[in-house]
LOLUM-989961 format. One record per residue: residue number from 1; residue in one letter; chain; x, z, y of N, C-alpha, C in turn. Coordinates in Angstrom, 1 decimal. Example, Ala and Ser with C-alpha at 12.3 -4.5 7.8 and 13.67 -1.06 7.14 Angstrom:
! LOLUM-989961
<1 A A <13.2 7.8 -5.7> <12.3 7.8 -4.5> <13.2 7.8 -3.3>>
<2 S A <12.8 7.1 -2.2> <13.7 7.1 -1.1> <12.9 7.9 0.0>>
//
This chain:
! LOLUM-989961
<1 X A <150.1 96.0 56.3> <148.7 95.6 56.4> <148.1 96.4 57.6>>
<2 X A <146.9 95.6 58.0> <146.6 96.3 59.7> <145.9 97.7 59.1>>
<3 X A <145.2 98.0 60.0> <144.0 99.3 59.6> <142.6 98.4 60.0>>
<4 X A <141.6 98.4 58.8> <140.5 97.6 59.3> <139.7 98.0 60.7>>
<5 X A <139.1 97.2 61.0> <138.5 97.8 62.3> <137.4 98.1 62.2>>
<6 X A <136.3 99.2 63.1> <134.5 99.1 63.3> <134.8 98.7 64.6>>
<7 X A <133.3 97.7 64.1> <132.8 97.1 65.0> <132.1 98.2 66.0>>
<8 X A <132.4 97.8 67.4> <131.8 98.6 68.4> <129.9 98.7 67.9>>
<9 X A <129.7 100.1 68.9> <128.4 100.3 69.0> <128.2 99.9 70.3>>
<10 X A <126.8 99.1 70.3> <127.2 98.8 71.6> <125.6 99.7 72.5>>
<11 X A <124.8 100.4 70.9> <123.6 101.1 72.0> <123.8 102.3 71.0>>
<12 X A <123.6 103.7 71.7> <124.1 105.3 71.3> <122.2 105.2 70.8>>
<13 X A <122.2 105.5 69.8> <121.0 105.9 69.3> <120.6 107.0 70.0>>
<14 X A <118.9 107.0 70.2> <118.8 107.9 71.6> <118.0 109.2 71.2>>
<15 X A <118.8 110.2 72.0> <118.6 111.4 70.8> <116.9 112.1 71.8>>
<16 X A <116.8 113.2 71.6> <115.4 114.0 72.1> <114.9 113.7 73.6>>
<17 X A <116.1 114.4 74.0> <116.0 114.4 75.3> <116.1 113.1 76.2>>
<18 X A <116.7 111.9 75.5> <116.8 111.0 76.5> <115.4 110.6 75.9>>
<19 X A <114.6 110.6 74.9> <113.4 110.1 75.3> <112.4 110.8 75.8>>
<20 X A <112.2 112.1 76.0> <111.8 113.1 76.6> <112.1 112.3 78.1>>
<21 X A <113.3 112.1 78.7> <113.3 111.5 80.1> <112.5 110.3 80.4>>
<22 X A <113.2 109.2 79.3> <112.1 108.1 79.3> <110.8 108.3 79.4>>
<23 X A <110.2 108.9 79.1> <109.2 109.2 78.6> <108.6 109.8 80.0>>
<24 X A <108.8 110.6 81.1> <108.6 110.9 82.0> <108.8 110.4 83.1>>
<25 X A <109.9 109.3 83.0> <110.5 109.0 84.4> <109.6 108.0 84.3>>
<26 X A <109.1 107.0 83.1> <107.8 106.0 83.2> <106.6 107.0 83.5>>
<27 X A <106.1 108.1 83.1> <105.1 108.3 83.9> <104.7 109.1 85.1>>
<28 X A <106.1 109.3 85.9> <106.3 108.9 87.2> <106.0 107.8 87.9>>
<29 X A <106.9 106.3 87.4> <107.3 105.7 87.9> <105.5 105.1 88.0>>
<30 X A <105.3 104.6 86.3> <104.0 104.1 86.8> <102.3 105.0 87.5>>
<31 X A <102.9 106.3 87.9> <101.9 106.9 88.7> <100.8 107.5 87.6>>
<32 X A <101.1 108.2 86.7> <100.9 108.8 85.6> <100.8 110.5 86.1>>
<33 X A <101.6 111.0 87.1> <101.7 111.9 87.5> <102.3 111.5 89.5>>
<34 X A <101.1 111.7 90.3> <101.0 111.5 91.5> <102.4 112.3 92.4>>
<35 X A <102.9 111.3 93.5> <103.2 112.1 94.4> <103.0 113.8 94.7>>
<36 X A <103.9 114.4 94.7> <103.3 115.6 94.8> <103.0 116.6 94.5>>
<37 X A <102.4 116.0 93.2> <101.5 116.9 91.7> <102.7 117.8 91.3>>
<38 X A <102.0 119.3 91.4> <103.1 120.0 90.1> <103.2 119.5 88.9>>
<39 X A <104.9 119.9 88.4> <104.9 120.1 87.4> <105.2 121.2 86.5>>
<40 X A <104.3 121.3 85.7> <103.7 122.7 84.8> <104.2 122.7 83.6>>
<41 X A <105.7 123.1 83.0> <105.9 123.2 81.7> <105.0 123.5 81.2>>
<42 X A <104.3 124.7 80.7> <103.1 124.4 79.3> <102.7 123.1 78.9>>
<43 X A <101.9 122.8 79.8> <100.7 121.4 79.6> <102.3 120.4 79.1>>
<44 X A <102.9 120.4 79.8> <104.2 119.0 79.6> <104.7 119.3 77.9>>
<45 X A <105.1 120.4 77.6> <105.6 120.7 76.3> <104.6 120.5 75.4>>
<46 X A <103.4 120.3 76.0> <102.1 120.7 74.6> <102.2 118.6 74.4>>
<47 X A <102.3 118.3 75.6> <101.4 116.6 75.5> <102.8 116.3 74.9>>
<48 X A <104.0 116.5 75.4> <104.7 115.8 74.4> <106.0 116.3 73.0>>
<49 X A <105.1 117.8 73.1> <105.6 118.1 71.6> <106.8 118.8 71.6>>
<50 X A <107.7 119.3 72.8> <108.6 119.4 72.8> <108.4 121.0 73.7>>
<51 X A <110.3 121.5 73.2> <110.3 123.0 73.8> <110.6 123.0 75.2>>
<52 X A <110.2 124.2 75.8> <110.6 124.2 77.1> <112.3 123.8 77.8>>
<53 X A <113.0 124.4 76.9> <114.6 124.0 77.1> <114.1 122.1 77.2>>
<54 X A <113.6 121.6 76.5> <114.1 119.8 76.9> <113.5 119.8 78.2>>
<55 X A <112.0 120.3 78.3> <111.2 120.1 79.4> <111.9 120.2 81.1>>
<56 X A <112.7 121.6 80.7> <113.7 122.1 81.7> <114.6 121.1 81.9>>
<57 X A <115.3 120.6 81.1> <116.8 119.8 81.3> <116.3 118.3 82.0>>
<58 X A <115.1 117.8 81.2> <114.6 116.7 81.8> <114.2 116.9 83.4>>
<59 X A <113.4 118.0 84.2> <112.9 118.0 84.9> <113.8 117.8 86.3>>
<60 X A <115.1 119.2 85.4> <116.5 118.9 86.3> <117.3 117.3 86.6>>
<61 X A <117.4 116.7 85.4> <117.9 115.7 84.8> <117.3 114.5 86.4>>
<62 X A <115.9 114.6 86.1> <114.9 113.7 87.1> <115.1 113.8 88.5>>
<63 X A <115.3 115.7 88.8> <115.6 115.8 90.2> <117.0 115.2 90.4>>
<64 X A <117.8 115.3 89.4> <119.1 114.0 90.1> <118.6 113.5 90.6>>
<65 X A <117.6 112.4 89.6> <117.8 110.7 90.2> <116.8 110.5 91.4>>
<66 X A <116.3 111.7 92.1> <115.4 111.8 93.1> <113.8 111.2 92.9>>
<67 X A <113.5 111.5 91.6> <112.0 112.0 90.8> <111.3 112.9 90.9>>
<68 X A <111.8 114.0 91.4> <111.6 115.1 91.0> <112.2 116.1 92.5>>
<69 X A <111.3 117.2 92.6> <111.6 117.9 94.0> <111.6 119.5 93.8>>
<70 X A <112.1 120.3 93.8> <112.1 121.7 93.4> <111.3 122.7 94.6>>
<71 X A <110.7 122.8 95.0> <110.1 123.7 96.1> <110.0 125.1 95.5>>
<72 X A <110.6 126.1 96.8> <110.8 127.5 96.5> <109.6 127.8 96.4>>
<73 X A <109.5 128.6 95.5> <107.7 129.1 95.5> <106.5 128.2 94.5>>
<74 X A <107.1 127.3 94.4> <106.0 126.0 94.1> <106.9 125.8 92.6>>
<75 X A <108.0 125.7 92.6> <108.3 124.7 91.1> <108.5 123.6 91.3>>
<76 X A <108.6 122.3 90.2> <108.8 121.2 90.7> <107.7 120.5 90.7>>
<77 X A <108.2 119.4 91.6> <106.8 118.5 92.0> <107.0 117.4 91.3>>
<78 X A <106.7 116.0 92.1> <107.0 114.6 91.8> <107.1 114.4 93.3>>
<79 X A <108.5 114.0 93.3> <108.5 113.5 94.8> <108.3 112.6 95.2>>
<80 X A <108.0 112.9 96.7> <106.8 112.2 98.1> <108.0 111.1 98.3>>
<81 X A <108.1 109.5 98.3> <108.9 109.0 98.9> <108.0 108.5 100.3>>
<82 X A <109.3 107.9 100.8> <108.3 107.7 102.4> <109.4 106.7 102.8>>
<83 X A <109.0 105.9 103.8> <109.6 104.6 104.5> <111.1 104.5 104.9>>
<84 X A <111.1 106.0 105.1> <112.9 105.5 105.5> <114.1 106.2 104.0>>
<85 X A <113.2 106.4 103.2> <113.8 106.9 101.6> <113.8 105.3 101.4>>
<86 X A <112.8 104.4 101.2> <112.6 103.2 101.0> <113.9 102.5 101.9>>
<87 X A <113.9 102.5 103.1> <114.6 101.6 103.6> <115.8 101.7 103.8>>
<88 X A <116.7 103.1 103.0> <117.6 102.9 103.0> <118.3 102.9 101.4>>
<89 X A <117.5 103.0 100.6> <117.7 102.0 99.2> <117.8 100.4 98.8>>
<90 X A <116.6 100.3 99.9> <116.8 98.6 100.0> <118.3 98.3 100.8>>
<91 X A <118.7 99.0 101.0> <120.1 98.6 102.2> <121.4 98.6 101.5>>
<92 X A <121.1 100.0 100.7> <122.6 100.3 99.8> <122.1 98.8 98.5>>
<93 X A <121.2 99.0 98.0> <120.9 97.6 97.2> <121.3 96.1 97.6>>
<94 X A <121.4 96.1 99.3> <121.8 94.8 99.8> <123.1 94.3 99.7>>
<95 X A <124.0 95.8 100.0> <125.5 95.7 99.7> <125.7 95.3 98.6>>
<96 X A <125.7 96.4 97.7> <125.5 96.2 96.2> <125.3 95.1 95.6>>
<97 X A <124.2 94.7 95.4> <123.3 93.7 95.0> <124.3 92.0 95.1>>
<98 X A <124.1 91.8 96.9> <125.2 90.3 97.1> <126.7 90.7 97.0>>
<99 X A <127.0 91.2 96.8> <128.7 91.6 96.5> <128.3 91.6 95.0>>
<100 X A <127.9 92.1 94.3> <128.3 91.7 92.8> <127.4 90.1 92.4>>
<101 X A <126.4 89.6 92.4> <126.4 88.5 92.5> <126.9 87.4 93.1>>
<102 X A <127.9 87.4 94.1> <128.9 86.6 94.6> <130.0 87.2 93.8>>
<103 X A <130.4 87.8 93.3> <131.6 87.8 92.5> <131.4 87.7 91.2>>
<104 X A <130.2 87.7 90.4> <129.7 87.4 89.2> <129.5 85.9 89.1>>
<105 X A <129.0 85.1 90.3> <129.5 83.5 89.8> <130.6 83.3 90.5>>
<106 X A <131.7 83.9 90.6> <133.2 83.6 91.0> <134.1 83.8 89.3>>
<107 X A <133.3 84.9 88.9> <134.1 85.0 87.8> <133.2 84.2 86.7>>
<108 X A <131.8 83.7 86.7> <131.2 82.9 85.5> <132.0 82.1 84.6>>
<109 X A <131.9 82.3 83.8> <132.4 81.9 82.3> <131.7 81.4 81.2>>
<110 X A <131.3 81.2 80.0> <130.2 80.7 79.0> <129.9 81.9 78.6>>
<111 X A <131.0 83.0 78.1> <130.2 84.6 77.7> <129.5 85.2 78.7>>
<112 X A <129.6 84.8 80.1> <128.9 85.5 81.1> <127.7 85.0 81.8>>
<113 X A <127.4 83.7 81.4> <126.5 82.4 81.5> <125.4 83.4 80.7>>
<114 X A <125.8 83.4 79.0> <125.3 83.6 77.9> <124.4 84.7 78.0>>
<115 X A <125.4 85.8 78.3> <124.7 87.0 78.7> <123.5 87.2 79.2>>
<116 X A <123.5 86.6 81.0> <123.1 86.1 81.6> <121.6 85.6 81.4>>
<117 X A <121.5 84.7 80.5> <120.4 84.2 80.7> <119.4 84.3 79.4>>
<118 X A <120.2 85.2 78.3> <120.1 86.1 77.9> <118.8 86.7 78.4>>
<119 X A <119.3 87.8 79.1> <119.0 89.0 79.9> <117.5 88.5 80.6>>
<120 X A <117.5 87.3 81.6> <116.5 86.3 81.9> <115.9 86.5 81.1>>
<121 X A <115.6 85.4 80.1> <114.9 85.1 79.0> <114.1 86.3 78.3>>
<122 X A <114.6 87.6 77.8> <113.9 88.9 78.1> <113.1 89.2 78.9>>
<123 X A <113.1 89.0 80.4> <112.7 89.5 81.4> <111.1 88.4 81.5>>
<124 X A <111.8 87.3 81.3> <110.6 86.0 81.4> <109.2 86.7 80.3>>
<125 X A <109.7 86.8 79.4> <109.0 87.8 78.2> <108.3 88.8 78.4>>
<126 X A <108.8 89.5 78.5> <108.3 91.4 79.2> <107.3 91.1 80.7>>
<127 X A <107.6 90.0 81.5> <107.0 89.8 82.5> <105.7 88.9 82.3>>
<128 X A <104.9 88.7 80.5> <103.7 88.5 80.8> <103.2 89.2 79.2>>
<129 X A <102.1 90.1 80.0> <101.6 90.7 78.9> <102.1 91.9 78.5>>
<130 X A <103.3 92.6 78.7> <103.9 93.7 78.5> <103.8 94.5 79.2>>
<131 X A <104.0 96.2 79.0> <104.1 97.0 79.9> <105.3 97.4 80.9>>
<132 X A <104.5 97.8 81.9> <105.7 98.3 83.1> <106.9 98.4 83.0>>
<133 X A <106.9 99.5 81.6> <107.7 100.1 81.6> <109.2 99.6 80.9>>
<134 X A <108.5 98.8 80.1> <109.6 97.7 79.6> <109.9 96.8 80.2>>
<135 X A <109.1 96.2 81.4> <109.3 95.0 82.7> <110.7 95.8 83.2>>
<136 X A <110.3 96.7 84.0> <111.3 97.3 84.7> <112.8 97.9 83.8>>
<137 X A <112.5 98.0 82.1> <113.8 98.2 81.4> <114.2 97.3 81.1>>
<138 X A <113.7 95.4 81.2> <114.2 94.4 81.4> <115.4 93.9 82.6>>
<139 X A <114.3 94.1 83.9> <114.9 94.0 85.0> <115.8 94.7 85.3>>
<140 X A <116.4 95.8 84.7> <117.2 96.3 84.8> <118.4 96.1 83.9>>
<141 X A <118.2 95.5 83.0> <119.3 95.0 82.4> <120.0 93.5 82.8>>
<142 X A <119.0 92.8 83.4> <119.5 91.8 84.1> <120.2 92.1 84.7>>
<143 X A <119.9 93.2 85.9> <121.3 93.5 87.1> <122.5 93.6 86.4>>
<144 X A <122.4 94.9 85.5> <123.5 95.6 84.5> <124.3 93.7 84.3>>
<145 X A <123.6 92.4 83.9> <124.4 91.9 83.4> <125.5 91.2 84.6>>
<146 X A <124.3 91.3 85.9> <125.2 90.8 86.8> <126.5 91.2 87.1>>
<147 X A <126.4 93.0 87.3> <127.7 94.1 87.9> <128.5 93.9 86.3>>
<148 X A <128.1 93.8 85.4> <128.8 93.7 84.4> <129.9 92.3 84.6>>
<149 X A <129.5 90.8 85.3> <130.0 90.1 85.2> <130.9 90.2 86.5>>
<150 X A <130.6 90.5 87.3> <130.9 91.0 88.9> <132.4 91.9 88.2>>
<151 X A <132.7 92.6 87.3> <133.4 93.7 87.3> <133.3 95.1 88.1>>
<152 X A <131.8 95.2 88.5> <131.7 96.4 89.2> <131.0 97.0 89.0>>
<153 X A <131.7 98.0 87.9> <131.0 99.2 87.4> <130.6 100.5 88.3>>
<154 X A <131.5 100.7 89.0> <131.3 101.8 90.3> <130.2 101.6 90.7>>
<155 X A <129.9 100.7 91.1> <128.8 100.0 91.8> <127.6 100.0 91.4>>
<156 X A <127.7 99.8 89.8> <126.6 99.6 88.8> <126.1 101.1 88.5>>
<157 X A <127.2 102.1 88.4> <126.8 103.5 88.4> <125.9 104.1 89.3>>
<158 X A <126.4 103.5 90.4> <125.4 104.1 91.7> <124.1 103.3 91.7>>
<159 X A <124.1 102.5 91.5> <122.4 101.8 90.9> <122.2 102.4 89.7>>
<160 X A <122.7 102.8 89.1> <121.7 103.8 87.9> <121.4 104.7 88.6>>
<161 X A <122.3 105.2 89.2> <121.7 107.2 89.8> <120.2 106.4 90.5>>
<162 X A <120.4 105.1 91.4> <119.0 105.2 92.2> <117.7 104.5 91.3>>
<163 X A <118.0 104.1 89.8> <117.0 103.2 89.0> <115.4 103.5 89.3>>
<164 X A <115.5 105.2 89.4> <114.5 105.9 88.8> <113.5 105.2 90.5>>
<165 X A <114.6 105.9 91.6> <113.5 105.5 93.0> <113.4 103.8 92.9>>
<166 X A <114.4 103.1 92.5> <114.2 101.7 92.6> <112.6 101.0 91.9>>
<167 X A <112.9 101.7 90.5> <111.4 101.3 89.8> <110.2 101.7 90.7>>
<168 X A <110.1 102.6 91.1> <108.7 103.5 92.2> <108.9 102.2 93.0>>
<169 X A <109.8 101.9 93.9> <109.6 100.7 94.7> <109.2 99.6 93.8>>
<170 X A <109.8 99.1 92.8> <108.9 97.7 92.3> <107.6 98.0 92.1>>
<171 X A <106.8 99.2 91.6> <106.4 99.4 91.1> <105.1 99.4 92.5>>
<172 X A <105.0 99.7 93.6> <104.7 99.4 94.7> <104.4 98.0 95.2>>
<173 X A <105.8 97.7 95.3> <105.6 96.1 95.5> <104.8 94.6 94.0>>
<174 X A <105.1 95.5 93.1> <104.8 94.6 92.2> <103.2 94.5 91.8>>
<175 X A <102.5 95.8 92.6> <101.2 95.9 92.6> <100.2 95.7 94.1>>
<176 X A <101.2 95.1 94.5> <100.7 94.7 96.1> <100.3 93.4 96.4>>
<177 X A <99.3 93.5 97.2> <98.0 92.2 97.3> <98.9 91.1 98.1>>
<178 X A <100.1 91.6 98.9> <101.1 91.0 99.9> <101.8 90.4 98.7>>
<179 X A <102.2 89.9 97.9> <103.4 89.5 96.8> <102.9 88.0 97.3>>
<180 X A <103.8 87.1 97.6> <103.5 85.6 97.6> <104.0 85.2 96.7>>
<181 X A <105.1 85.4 95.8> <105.5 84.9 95.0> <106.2 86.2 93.6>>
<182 X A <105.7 85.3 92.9> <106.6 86.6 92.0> <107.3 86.8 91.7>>
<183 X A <107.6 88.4 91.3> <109.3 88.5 91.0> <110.4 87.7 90.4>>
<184 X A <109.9 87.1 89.4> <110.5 86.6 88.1> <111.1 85.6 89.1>>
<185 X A <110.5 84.6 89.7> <110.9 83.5 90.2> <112.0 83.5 91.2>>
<186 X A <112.3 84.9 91.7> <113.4 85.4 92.9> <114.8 85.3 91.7>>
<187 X A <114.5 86.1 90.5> <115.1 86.4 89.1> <116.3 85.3 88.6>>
<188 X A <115.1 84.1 88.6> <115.4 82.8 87.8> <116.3 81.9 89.3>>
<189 X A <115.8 82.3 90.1> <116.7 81.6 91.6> <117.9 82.5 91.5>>
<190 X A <118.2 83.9 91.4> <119.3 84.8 90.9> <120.5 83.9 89.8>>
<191 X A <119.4 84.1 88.9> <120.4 83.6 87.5> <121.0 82.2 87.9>>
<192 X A <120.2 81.5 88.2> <120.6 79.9 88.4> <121.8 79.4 89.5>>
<193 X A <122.0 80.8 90.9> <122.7 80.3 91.6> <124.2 81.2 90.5>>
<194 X A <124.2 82.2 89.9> <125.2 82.8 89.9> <125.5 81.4 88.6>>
<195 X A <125.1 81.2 87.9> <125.4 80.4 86.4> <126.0 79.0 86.8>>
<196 X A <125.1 78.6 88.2> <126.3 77.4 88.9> <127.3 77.4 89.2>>
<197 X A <127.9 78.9 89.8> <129.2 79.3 90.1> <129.0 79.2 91.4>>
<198 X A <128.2 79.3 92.1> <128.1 79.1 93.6> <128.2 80.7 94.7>>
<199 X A <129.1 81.1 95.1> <128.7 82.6 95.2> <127.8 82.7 97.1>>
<200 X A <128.3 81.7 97.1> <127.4 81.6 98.3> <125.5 81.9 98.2>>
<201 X A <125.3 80.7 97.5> <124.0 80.3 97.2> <123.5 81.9 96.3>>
<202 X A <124.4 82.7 95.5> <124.1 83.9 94.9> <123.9 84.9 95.8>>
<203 X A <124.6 84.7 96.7> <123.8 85.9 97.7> <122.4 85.0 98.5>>
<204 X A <122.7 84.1 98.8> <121.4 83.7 99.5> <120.4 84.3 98.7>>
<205 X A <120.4 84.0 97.3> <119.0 84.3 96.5> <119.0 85.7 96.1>>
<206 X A <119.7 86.7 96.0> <119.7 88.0 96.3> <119.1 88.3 97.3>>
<207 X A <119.4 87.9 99.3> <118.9 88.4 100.2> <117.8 87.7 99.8>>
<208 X A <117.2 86.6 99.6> <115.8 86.1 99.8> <114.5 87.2 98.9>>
<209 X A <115.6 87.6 97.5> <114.5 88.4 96.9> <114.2 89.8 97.9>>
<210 X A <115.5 90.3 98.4> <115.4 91.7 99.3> <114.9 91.0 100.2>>
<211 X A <114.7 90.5 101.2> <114.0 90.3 102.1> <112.8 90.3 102.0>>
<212 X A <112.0 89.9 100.9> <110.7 89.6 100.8> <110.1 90.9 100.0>>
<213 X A <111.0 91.7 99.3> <110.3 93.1 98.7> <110.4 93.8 99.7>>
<214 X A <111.6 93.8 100.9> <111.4 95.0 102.2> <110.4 94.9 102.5>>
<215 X A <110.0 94.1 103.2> <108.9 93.4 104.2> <107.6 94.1 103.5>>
<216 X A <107.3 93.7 102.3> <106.3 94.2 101.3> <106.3 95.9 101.4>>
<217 X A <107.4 96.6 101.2> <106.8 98.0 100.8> <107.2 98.4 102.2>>
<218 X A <107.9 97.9 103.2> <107.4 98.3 104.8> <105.6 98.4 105.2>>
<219 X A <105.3 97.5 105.1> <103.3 96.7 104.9> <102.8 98.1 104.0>>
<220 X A <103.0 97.9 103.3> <102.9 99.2 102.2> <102.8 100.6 103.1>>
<221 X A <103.8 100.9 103.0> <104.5 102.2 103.5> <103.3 102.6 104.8>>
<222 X A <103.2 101.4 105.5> <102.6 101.6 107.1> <101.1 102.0 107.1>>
<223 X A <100.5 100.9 105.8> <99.3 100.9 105.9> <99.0 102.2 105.4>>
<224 X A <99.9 103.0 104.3> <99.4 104.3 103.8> <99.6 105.4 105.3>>
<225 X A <100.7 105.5 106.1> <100.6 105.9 107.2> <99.5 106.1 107.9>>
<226 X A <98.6 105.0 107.9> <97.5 104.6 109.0> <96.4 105.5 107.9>>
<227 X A <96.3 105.4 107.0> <95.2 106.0 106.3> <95.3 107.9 106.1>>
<228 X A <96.3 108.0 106.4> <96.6 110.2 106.6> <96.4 110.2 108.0>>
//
């Protein structure tokens, strides 16, 4: 007789500190705590209840994913991003980004379809009436479903290390008067070329959505230039 099986876990129940990070890397991301601004364990342990040890680990934790800036003398900040931090995220995202969606509708299948639009359908959701912070933990699982279908995990890892500056950029562009069209709809042009199997047409609509967000937080970037 076999040995019965458990079923996989497929999400780690999330212990102090990862929501301690959550919890901070959104009020970063949505400008909750400005460019710049120290950050002052007391006040942070008091608002969210916790000891300085998590406050410490998270702060480190942040300065990975380039949130967070340590200045001698000063402590940590919330780091200043600036145009060529921007433009060269959007670039490693370009590689990234059309190389796994061109291989994710090479490899499309019905479980990866499923997934897929899935993942969409969430995002369609979260993208009216919901907050930020869940838009962008949608949109981010979308990609996850693409590199997941792509088989490129390596790939998918290094877009997590940059999630944290990636959201600061939507989060820029998604609040800018320049947006002609909305995200979602670059999304659903995404899902639909990879679900046809077309890997061509998948990158087309990958570069169309990066083209149209560079352009945006360049305009961005410049116009805050002109105003210091």
């Amino acid at each position: 007789m076999s040995a019965p099986k458990l079923s996989k876990i497929d999400q780690q129940p999330a212990t102090l500190r990862d929501m301690v990070q959550e919890r901070m890397r959104e009020a970063i991301v949505e400008g909750l705590f400005q460019p710049g601004e120290r950050l002052i364990e007391r006040p942070l342990c008091e608002q969210l209840g916790v000891s300085r040890t998590v406050v410490r680990e998270t702060i480190r934790y942040l300065e990975a994913e380039g949130l967070v800036e340590i200045l001698p003398g000063h402590g940590p900040i919330v780091a200043v991003m600036r145009w060529e931090d921007a433009r060269q995220i959007y670039g490693i995202r370009r590689l990234l980004e059309t190389a796994a969606a061109e291989q994710c509708a090479r490899n499309i299948d019905a479980d990866i379809s499923r997934k897929l639009e899935a993942s969409l359908k969430r995002l369609q959701e979260e993208s009216v009436g919901k907050t930020r912070g869940s838009l962008f933990r949608a949109t981010s699982d979308f990609y996850q479903q693409v590199f997941r279908g792509a088989e490129h995990h390596i790939a998918w890892d290094i877009v997590e290390r940059l999630n944290g500056r990636i959201s600061r950029l939507r989060m820029l562009t998604l609040t800018s008067k320049q947006r002609r069209r909305p995200g979602i709809a670059y999304m659903e042009d995404i899902c639909a070329a990879v679900v046809s199997g077309n890997p061509e047409a998948a990158r087309f609509a990958v570069e169309c959505h990066l083209d149209a967000v560079t352009s945006i937080a360049e305009r961005v970037f410049a116009s805050e230039d002109d105003l210091q």
